[in-house]
N, C-alpha and C positions, 0 to 999 in steps of 0.2 A: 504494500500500500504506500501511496506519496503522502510524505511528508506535506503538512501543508504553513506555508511560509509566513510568517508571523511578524509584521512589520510593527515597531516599536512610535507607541504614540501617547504614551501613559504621563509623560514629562514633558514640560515647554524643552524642547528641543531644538536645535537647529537642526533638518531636515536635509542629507545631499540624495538628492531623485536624480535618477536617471530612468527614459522611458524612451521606446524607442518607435519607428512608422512600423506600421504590422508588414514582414517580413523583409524587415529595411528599403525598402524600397525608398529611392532618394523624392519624397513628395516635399521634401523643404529644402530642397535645391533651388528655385527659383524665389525672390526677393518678397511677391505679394503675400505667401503661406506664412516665411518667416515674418512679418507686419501682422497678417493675422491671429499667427501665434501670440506675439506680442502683447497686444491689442487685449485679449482675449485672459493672459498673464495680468498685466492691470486692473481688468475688471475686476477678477476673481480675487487679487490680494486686495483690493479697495473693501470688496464686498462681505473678505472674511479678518479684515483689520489686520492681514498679514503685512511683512517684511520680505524682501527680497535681498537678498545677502549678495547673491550674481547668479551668473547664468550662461549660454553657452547651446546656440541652438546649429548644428550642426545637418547637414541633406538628409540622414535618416534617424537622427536622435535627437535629447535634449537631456543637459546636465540644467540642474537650479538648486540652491540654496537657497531655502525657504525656512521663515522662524513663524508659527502661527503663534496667536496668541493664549489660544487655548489649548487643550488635549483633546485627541478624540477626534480633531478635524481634520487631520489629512489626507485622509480618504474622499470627505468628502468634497475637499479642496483639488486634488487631486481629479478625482471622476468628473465634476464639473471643466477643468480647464480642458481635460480632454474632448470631453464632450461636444461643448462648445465648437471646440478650435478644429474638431474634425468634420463638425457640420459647415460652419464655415468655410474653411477651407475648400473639403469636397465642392462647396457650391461656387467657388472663385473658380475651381480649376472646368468646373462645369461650364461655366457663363464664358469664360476668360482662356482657357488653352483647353480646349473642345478636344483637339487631336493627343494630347499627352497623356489618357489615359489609357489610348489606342494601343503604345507599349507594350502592356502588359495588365490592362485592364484595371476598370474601379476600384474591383478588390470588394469584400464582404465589413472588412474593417478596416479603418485608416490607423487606428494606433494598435500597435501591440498588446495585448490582455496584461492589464497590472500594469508595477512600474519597481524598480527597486529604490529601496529608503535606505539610509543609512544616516542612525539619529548621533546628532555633534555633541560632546555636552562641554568640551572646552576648549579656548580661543588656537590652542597649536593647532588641533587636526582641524578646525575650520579653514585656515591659512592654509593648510596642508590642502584641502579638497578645494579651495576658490583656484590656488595654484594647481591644482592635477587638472582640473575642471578648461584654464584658461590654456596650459600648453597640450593641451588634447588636438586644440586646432595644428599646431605645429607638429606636433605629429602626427596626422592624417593626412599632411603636407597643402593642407588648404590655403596656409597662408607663411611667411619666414617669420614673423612676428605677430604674437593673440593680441596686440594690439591692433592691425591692419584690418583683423574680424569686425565688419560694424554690427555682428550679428552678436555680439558676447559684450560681457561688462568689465573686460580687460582694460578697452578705453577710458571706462568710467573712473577705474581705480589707477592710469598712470596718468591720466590728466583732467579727472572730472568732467572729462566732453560726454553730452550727452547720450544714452545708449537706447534712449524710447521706455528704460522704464526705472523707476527711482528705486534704486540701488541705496542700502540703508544697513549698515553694521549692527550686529546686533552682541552686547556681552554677556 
């Protein structure tokens, strides 16, 4: 029988999620998905009075560091942004690149079932995960420098330019 995997949300935690397009397929390689994503990121930390520590939205994933304010919610914080961000999306690439699903098809689901969490509880291995998180890009060879990404909050952190979404340390 499978084990079944038990994400820790019992403690105001710092949250590092990683989740990925269902069976990676790169649907956030083009600019408007990654805005949608975004967009849709915002909402939800407005709505559930979160923090965004950084982030890191790469063709077929996304890393984020996320601090809720309560326990109990990241599921539900979680299932919404996806939610959201994959109807949307689906309906951009519908209205907006009609032939790019032609590929290899719609697909049944746009994200991957679940997501993985790994809860922070102090300021090294945060720093440690904002860093693994931002040279992730340099090493998929997307970019020479996770500054150069306007897709991550690499920027936000070597020179406070804006990254689309407010980026906020949390101790």
């Amino acid at each position: 029988m499978r084990e079944r995997r038990r994400v820790a949300d019992d403690q105001l935690y710092c949250h590092f999620i990683t989740f990925s397009v269902y069976r990676r397929r790169r649907l956030l390689e083009l600019d408007p998905p990654k805005r949608i994503l975004l967009g849709v990121l915002n909402f939800v930390l407005e709505k559930h009075v979160a923090k965004c520590v950084g982030f890191v939205v790469m063709p077929d994933h996304v890393h984020v560091l996320v601090w809720l304010p309560k326990t109990g919610e990241l599921s539900k914080f979680m299932h919404e942004w996806k939610r959201q961000s994959s109807l949307k999306i689906r309906a951009w690439y519908r209205d907006e690149e009609t032939n790019y699903f032609s590929k290899f098809g719609e697909g049944d689901k746009f994200w991957q079932p679940k997501y993985y969490s790994f809860s922070i509880d102090n300021q090294s291995k945060l720093e440690e995960k904002l860093q693994y998180m931002h040279n992730n890009l340099v090493r998929a060879g997307l970019v020479d420098r996770a500054t150069d990404w306007p897709w991550s909050s690499a920027r936000w952190y070597a020179s406070q330019y804006s990254v689309g979404v407010k980026i906020e340390w949390v101790d």
